[in-house]
KEVOMAR-146462 format. One record per atom (N, C-alpha, C, O, CB): x, y, z; residue in one letter. Coordinates in steps of 0.2 Angstrom, whole numbers, plus 5000, padded with zeros to 4 digits. Glycine has a CB too. Layout:
<atoms>
XYZA ...
</atoms>
This chain:
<atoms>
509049575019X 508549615021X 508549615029X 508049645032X 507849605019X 509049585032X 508949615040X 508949665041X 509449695039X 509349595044X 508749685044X 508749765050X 508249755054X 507749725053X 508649835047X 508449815058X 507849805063X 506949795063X 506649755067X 507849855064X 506649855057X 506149825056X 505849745053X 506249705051X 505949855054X 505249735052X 505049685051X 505249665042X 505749705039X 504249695053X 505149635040X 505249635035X 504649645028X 504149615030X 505649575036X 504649655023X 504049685020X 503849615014X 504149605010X 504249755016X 503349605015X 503049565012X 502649585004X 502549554998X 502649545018X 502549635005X 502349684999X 502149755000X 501849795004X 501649654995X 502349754994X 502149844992X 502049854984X 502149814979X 503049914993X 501749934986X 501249964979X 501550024980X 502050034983X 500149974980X 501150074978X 501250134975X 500550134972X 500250094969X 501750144970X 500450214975X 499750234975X 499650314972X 499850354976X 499350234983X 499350334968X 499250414966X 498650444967X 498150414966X 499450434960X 498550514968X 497950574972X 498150624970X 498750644971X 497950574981X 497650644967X 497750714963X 497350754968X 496750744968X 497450714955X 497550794974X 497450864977X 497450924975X 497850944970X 497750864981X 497150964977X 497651044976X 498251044976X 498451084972X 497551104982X 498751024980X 499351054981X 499750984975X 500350974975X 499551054991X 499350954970X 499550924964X 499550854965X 499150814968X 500150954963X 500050834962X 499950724961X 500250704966X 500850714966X 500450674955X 500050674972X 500150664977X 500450564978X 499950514978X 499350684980X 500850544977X 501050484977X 501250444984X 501650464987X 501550474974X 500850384985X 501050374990X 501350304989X 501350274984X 500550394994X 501550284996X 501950194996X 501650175001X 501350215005X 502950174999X 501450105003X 500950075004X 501350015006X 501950015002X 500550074998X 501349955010X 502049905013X 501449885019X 501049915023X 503049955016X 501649795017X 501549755022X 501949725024X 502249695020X 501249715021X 502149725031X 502649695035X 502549645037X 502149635042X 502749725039X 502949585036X 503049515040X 502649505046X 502549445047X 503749515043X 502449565050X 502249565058X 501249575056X 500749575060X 502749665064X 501249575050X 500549595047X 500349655047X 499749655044X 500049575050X 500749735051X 500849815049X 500649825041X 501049815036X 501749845052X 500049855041X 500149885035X 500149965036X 499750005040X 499549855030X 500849985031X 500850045034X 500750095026X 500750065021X 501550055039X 500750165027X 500950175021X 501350265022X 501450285028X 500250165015X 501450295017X 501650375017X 501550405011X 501450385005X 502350385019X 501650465013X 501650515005X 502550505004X 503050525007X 501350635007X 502450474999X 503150484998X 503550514990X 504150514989X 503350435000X 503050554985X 503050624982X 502350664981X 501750654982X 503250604975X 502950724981X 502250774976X 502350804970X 502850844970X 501950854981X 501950774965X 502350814959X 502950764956X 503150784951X 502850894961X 503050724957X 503550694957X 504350704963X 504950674964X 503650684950X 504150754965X 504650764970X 504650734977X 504250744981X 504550814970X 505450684979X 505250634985X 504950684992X 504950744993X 505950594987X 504750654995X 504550665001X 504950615005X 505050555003X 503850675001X 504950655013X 505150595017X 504650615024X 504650665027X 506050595019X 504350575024X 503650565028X 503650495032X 503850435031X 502850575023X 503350535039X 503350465041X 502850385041X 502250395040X 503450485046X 502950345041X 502450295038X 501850295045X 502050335050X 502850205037X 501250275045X 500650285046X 500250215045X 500150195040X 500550345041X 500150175052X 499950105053X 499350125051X 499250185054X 500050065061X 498850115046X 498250065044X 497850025044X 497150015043X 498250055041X 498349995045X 497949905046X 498349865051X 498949865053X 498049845036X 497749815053X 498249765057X 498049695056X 497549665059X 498249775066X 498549655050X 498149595051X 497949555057X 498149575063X 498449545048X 497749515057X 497249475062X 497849405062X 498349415058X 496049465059X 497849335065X 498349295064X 498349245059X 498849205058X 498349275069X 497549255056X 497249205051X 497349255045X 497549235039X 496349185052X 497249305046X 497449355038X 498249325035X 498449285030X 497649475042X 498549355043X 499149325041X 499549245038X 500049235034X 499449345046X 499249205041X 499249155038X 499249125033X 499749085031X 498949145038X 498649165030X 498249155020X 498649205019X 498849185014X 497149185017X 499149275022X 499349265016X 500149245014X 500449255009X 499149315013X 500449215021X 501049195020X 500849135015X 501149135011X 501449165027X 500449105015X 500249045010X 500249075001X 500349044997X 499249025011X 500249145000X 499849164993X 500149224994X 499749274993X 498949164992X 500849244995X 501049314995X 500949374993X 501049424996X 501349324995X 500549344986X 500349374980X 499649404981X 499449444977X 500449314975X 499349384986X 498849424991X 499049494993X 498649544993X 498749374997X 499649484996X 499649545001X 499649614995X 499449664997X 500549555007X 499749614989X 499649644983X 498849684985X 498749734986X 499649584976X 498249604983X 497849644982X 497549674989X 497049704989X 497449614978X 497849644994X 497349665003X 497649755000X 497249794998X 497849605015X 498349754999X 498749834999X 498349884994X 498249944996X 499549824994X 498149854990X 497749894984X 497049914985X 496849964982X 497749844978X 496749864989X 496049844994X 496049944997X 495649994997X 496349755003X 496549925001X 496549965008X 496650045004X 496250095007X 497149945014X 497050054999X 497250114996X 496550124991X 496450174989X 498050114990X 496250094990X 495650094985X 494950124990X 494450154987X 495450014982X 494950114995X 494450134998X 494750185001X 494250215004X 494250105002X 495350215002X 495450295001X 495550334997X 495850394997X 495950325004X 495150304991X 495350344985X 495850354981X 495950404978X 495350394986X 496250314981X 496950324978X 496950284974X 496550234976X 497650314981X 497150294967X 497250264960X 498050204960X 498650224962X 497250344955X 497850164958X 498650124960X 499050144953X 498750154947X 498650024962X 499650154953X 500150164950X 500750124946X 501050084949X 500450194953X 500750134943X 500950074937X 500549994937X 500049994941X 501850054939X 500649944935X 500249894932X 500349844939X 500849804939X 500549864925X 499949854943X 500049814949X 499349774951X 498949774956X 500249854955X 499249734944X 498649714944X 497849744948X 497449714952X 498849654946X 497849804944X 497449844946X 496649824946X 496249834950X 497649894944X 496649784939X 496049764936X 495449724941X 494849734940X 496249714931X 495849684945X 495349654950X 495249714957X 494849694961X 495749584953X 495549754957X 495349774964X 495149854965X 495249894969X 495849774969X 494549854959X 494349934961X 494549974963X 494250014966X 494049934964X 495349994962X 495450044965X 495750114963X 496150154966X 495750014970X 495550114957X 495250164952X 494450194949X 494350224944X 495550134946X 494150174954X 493550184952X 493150244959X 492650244961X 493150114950X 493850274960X 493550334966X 493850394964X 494450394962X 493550314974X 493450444967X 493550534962X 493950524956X 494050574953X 494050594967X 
</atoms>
């Protein structure tokens, strides 16, 4: 996984039902604490869009969750849930509310 950017610590998949149809997005936490995400289908059709900074962990975020990586799951799920996006496939959704908007 070298390359230039940071390296990703975790990712989701998020879906949004709009007018213009099922809206899928990707969701990625980076090594550096960047949480970024994009539309990346509509309909099931790829898109290539560009990613879109969100979040910035703080140095203690990052910390807890180099400790428990298995965190950056639900901070990811956290942040897509309070924009309304429904998460996509079984990514231990059960704990993080983030199916319970529109």
């Amino acid at each position: 996984m070298a390359r230039n950017t940071a390296r990703e610590i975790g990712q989701i998949e998020s879906t949004y039902t709009s007018d213009l149809g099922q809206l899928t997005w990707a969701w990625v936490l980076k090594a550096d604490g960047r949480v970024l995400y994009r539309l990346s289908r509509i309909d099931g059709r790829p898109e290539r869009n560009y990613w879109r900074l969100v979040y910035q962990l703080n140095a203690t975020e990052r910390w807890e969750i180099e400790q428990d990586t298995g965190r950056a799951t639900g901070l990811l799920a956290r942040l897509a849930g309070e924009r309304g996006h429904h998460l996509a496939g079984n990514h231990h959704a059960g704990n993080h509310h983030a199916g319970n908007h529109r």
